[in-house]
C-alpha positions in Angstrom: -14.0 -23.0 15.2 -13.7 -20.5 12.6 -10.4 -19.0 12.3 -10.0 -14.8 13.1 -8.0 -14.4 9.7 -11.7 -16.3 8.1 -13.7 -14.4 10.0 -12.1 -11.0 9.4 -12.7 -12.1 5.6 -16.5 -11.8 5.8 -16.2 -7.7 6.7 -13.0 -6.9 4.8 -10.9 -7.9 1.7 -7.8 -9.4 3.1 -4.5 -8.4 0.6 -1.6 -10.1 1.4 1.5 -7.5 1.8 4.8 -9.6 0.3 6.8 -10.4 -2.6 6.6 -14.0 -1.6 3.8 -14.9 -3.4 4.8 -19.1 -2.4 2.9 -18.1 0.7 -0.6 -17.2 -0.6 -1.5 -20.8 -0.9 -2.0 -20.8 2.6 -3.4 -17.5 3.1 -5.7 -17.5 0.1 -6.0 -13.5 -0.2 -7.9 -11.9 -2.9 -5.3 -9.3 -3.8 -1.5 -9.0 -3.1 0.5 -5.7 -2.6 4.3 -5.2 -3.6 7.2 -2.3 -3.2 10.5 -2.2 -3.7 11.5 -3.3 -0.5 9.1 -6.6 -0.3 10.0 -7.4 -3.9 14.7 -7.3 -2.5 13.9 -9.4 0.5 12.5 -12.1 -2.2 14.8 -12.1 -4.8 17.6 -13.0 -2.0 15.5 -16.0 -1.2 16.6 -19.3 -2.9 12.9 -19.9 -4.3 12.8 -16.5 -6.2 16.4 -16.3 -7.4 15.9 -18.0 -10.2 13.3 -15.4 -11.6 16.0 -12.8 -10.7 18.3 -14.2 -13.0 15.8 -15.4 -15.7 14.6 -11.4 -16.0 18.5 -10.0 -16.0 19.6 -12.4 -18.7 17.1 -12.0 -21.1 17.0 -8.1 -20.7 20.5 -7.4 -20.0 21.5 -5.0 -22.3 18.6 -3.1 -21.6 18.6 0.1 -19.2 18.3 -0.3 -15.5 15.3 0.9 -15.5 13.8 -1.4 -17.7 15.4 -4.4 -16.3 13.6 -3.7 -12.7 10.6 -2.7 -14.5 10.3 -6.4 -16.2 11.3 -8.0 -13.0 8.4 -6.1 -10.8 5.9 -7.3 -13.8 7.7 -10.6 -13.1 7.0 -11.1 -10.1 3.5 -9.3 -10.5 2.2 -12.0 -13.5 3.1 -14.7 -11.3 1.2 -13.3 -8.3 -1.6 -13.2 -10.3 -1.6 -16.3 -11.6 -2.3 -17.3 -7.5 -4.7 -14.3 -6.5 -8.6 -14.2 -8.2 -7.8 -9.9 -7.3 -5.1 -7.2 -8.1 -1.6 -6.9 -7.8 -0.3 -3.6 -6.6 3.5 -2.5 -8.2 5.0 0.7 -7.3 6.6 3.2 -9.6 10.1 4.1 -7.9 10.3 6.6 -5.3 12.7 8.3 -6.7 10.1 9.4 -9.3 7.9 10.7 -6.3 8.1 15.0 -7.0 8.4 14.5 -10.7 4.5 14.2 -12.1 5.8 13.8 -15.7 7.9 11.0 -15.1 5.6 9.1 -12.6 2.7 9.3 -15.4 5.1 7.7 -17.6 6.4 4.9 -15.7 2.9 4.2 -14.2 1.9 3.8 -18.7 5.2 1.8 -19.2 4.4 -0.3 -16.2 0.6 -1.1 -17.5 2.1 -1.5 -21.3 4.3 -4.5 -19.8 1.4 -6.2 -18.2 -0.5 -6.4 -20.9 2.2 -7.7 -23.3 2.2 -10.4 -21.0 -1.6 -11.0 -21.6 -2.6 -9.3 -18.3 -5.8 -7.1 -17.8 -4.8 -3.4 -16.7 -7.9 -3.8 -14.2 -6.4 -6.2 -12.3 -3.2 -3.8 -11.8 -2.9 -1.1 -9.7 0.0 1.4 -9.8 1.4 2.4 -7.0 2.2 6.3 -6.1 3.8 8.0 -3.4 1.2 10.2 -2.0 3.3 13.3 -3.1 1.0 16.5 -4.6 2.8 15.4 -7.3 2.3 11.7 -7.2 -1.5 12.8 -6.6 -1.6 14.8 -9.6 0.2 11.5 -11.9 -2.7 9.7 -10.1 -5.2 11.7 -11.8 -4.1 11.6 -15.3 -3.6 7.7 -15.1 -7.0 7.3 -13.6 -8.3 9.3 -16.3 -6.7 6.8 -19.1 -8.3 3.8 -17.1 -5.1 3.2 -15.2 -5.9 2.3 -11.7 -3.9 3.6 -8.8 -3.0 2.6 -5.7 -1.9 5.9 -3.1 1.1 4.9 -0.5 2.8 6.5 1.8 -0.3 8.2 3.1 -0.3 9.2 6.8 -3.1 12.1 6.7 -6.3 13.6 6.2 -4.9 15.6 4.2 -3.5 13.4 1.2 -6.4 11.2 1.7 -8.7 13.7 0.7 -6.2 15.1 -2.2 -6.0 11.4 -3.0 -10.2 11.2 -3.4 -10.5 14.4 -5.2 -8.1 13.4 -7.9 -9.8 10.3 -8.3 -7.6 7.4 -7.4 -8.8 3.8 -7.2 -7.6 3.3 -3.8 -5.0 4.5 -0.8 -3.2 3.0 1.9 -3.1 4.2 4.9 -0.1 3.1 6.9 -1.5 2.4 9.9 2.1 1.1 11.8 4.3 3.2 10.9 1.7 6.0 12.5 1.9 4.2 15.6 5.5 4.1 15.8 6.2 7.7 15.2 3.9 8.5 18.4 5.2 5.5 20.3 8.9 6.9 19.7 7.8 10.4 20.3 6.0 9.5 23.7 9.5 7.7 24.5 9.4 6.5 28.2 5.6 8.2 29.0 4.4 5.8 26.3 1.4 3.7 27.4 1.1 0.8 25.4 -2.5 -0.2 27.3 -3.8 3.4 26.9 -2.7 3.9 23.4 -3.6 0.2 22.0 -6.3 -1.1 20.8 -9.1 1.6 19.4 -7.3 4.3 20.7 -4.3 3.4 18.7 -3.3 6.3 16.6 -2.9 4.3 13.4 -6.3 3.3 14.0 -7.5 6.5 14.8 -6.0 7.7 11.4 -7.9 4.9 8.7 -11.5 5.3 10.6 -10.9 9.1 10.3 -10.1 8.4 7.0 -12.7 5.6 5.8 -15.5 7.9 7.5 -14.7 10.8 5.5 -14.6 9.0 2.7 -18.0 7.5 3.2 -19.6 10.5 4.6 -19.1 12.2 1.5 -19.8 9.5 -1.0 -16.0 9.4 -2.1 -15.6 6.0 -4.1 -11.7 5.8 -3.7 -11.4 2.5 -1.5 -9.7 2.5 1.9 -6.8 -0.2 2.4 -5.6 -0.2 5.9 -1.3 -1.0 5.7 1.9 -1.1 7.7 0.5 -3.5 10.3 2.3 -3.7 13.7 -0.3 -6.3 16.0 -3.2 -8.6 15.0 -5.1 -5.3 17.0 -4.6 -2.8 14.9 -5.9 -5.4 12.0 -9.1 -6.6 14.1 -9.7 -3.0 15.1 -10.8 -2.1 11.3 -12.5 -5.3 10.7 -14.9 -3.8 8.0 -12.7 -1.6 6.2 -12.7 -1.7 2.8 -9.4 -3.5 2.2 -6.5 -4.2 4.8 -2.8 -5.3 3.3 -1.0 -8.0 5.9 2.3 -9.2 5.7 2.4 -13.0 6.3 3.5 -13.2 9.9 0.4 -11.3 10.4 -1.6 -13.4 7.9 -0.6 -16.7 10.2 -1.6 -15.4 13.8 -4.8 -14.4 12.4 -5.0 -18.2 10.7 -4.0 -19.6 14.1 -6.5 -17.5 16.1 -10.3 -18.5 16.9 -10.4 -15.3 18.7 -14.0 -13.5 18.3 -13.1 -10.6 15.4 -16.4 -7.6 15.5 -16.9 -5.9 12.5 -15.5 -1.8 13.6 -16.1 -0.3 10.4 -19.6 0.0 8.1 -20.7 2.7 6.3 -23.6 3.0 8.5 -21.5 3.3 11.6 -20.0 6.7 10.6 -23.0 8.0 8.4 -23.8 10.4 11.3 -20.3 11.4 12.4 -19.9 15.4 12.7 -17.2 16.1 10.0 -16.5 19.0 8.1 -15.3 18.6 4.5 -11.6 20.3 3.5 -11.1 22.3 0.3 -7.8 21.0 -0.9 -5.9 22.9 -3.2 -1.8 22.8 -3.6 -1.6 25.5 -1.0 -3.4 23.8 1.7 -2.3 20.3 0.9 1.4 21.4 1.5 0.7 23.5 4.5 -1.8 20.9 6.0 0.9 18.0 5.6 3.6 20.1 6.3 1.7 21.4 9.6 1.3 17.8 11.0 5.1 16.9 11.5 4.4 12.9 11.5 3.3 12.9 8.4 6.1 14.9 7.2 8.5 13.2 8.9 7.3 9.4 7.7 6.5 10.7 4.0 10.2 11.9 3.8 11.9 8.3 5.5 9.0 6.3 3.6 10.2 7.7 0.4 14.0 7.5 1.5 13.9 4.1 2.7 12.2 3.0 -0.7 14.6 4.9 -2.4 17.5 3.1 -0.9 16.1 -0.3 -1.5 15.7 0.3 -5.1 19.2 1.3 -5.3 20.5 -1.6 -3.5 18.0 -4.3 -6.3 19.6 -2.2 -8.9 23.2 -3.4 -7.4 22.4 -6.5 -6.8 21.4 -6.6 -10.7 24.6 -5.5 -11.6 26.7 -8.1 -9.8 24.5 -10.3 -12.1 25.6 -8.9 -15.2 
């Protein structure tokens, strides 16, 4: 029997979500996604600490900065020494309302690949899907620097995102569900609201049906997974991002996975296109409080993580 993880790689490119790039073997993904989160929980692994301290001592009495920097491209070079695709490596979330900055970390980032004899296309530079992390986006795009949009939980920044011309954007299709799930609190019906109806769901097809109505080439990458559902209920989407538990249920399964998503399927969905200029991108996002709400803890949360890598360099030092 062919496996549900084998079968859901005839509709979609499967991306595996982790710093622990030991596990692709298995998995055989054709790209690999990281943040600063994925890449802490690795380097306090036993496997990965001895990159941690190979990076720190031989940049040690460079800035902090820098010293993350080469240990993200680290950890990047070896993941794509496993995957045939792209690596994905975000650009710090603190950097996520200065423009400026982010299109200078996002250059610095791409100038460290290549030193180590890596092809910029098979990079992609991750951006907080901030107005002004969409407006960093464009410039990089425009100096064939790919980009990959996070933290997206909207229409609204996916279209921003399309506009400006980025590469790709990822939808976090979990964290979605578990802003309504905690919202509904004890009238939440986990039948009613699984499966198609789920609202993370609801929030990529939106998306990748938008995007295909209106010939956008910006690829859709599904994220944030919760279930093997939500991940079989976009079979077709362009790209989908699983973490490894994930990865191994699918593996395990023989469970029949349907293709949900095709161009064709959406070709003659009624939807209207959106103008989006700063004005109605901020009132648009800041109208639909989950968004807001996960933007500002996504960003936060990232934010704390990198600070916490940055002590755990220290105590290295």
């Amino acid at each position: 029997m062919t496996s549900a993880l084998d079968q859901l790689k005839q509709y979609t490119t499967v991306v595996a979500d982790t710093g622990d790039f030991q596990q692709f073997v298995e998995f055989k993904p054709q790209d690999a996604t990281t943040n600063p989160s994925l890449v802490l929980k690795a380097v306090q692994k036993d496997d990965y600490k001895p990159l941690l301290e190979k990076t720190v001592k031989e940049h040690k009495n460079k800035p902090m900065g820098q010293i993350i920097d080469h240990l993200l491209i680290a950890f990047g070079t070896e993941i794509l020494k496993i995957v045939p695709g792209r690596v994905s490596t975000e650009v710090d979330a603190r950097l996520s309302f200065d423009t400026k900055a982010s299109i200078d970390k996002g250059r610095e980032i791409i100038k460290l690949y290549e030193a180590a004899g890596m092809n910029r296309d098979r990079v992609l530079i991750k951006l907080a899907s901030t107005w002004e992390g969409i407006r960093a986006a464009e410039v990089l795009q425009k100096e064939g620097i790919h980009c990959n949009m996070t933290l997206l939980f909207s229409l609204a920044q996916a279209v921003a995102c399309a506009e400006a011309g980025a590469q790709l954007i990822s939808p976090f299709v979990g964290r979605i569900y578990d802003w309504y799930k905690k919202s509904a609190g004890a009238e939440w019906d986990e039948v009613k609201n699984g499966g198609a109806n789920d609202s993370g769901v609801q929030s990529v097809r939106r998306i990748y049906a938008y995007y295909k109505k209106f010939g956008y080439k910006t690829e859709v990458m599904g994220a944030s997974f919760r279930t093997v559902s939500q991940i079989t209920e976009l079979a077709g989407c362009d790209l989908l991002t699983i973490s490894p538990d994930l990865l191994k249920k699918l593996a395990d399964s023989n469970d029949k996975v349907d293709r949900k998503l095709s161009p064709e399927s959406v070709k003659n969905e009624n939807i209207e296109k959106i103008a989006i200029d700063e004005s109605t991108f901020r009132f648009l996002v800041n109208d639909d409080a989950m968004a807001t709400e996960k933007l500002a803890e996504g960003i936060r949360a990232f934010a704390a993580d990198a600070i916490k890598l940055e002590k755990l360099i220290t105590a290295l030092q």
